[in-house]
C-alpha positions as CSV (number, residue, x, y, z in Angstrom):
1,X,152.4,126.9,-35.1
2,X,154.9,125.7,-32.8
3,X,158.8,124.2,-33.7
4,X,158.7,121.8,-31.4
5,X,156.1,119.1,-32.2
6,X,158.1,115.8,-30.7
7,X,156.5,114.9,-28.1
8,X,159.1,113.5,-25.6
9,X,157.3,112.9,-22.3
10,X,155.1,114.4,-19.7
11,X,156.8,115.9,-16.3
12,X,155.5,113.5,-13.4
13,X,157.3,115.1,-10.4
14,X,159.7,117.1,-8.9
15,X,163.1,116.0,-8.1
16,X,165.4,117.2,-5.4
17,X,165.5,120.6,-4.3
18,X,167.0,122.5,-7.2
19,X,164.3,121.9,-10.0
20,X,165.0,118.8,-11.5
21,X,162.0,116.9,-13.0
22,X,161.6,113.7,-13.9
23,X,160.0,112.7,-16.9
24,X,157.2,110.2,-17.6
25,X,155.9,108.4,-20.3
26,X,158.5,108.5,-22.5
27,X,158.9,108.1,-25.5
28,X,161.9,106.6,-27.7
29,X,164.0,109.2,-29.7
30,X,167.3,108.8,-32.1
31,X,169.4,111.3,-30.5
32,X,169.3,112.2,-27.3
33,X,168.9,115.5,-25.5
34,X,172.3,117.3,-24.4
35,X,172.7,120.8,-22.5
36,X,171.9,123.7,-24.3
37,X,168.8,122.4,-26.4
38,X,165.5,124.6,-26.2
39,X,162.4,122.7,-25.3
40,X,159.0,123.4,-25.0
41,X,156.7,122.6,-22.3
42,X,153.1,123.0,-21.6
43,X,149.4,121.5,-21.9
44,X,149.6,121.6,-25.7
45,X,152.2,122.2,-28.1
46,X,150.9,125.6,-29.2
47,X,150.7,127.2,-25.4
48,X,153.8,125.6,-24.3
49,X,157.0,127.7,-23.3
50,X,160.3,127.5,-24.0
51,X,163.3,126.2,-21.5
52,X,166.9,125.7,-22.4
53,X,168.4,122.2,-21.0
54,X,171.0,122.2,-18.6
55,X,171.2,118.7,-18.0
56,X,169.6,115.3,-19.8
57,X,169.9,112.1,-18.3
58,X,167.5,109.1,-19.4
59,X,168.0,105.8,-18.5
60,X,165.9,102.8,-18.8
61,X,164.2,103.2,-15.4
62,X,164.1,107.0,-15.4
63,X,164.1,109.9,-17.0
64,X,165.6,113.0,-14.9
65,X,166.0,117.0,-16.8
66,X,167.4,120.0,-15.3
67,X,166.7,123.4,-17.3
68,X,168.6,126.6,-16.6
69,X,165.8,128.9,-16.0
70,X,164.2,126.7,-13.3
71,X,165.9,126.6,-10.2
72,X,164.0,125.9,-7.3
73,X,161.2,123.1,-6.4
74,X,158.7,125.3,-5.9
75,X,159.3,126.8,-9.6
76,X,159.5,123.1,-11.3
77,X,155.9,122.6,-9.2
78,X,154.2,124.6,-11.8
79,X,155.6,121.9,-14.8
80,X,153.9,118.8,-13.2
81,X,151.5,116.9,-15.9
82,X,152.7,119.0,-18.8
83,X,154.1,117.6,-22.2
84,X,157.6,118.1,-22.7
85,X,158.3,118.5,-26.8
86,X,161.2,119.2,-28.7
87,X,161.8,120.1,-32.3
88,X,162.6,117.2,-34.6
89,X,165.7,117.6,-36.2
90,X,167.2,118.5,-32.7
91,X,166.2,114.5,-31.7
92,X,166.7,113.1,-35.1
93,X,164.1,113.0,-37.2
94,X,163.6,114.4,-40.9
95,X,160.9,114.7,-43.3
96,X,161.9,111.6,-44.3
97,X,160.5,109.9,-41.1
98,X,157.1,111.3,-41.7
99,X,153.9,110.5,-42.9
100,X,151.7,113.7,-43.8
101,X,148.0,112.8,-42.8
102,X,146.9,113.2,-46.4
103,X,149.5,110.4,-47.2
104,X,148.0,108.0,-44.8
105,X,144.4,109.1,-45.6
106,X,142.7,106.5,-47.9
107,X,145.7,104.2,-47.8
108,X,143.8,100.3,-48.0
109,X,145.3,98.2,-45.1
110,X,146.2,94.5,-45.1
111,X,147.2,92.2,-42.6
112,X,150.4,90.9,-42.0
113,X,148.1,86.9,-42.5
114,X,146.7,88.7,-46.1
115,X,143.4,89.9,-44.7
116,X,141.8,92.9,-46.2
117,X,141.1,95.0,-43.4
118,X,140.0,98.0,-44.4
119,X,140.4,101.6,-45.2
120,X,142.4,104.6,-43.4
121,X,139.6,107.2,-42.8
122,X,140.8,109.2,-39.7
123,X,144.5,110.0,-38.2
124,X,144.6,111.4,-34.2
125,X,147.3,112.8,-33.4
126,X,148.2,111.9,-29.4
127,X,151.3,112.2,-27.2
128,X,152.3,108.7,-27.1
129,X,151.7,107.7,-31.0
130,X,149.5,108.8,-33.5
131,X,146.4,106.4,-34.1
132,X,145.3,105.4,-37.7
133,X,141.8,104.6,-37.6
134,X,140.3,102.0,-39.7
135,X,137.2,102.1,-41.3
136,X,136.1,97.9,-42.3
137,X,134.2,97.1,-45.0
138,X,130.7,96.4,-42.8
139,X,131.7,99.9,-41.1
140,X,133.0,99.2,-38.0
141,X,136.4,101.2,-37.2
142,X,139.5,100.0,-35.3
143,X,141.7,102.4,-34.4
144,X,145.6,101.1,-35.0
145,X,148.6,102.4,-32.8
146,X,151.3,104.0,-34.8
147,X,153.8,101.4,-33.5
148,X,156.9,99.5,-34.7
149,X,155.4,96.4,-33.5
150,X,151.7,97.0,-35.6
151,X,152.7,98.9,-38.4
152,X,154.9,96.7,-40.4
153,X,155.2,98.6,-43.7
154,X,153.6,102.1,-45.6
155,X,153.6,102.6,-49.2
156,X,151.9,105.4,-49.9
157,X,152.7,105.3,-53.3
158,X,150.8,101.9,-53.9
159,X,148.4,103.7,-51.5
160,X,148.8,100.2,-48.8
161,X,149.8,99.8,-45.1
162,X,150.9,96.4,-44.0
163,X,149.9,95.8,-40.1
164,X,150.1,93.2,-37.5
165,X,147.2,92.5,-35.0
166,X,148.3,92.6,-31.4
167,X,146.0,90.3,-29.3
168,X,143.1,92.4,-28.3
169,X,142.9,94.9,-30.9
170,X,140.5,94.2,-33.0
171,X,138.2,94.2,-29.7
172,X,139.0,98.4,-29.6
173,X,136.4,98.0,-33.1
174,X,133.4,100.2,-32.5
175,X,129.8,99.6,-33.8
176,X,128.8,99.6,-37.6
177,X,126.8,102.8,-37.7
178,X,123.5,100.4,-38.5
179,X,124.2,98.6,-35.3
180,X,124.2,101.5,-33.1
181,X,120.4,101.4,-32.5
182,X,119.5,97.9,-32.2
């Protein structure tokens, strides 16, 4: 298994004529990424290769990366629409910033409003966020972005996850299984 498991952003494009690729869909990290940092890239994180940074530069409205052993346009072609990941403690993050899946598993989940909503039965693990999945009492499931603005506290000790509802979400619900044929 692969170091580098942050996912940081997907390359959308070349820049310029020297290699330079800009960076899309984002993500938020603690520390940034200075010259001299290995990342991986590729269409997974466990056949992705390794690249050393030369130069980091993210702004709000863009996201630009140089590495050393790309050099030409033609080489940074061959990047385009792969995932760009990095190893966690090299961006900031510790154990302690973690959930392991069997922690979130089973955890009951309550609304920020006090409604029991239901029961953690699936975590996918994407490039943007993770997604907790949410198995309701009459057996439909919602799947919940791992997001600052919906997950509002984890306990795993008391076994409980405090979310809020964005608008809309509880329209992602899929069928109770007894449904499905009706």
């Amino acid at each position: 298994m692969s170091a580098f498991t942050e996912y940081i952003g997907v390359v959308a494009r070349t820049h310029g004529l020297d290699g330079t690729l800009v960076l899309m869909d984002t993500v938020g990290i603690p520390d940034g990424l200075v010259a001299g940092m290995s990342v991986a890239i590729g269409y997974s994180r466990d056949f992705a290769s390794t690249y050393t940074i030369d130069v980091f530069d993210a702004t709000p409205m863009r996201t630009h990366v140089h590495l050393r052993e790309i050099t030409s346009e033609e080489a940074a072609k061959f990047l385009i629409e792969q995932a760009v990941y990095v190893k966690p403690s090299d961006v900031g993050f510790d154990d302690d910033d973690r959930f392991r899946i069997g922690d979130i598993e089973g955890c009951s989940v309550v609304t920020d409003e006090g409604v029991e909503l239901g029961v953690i039965t699936d975590v996918w693990l994407m490039p943007a966020n993770d997604v907790w999945v949410v198995t309701m009492p009459d057996g439909r499931t919602v799947p919940l972005p791992v997001i600052d603005d919906v997950v509002l506290t984890v306990d795993t000790a008391a076994r409980r996850v405090v979310v809020h509802l964005l608008p809309g979400l509880m329209e992602l619900s899929t069928s109770a299984p007894n449904d499905a044929h009706e």
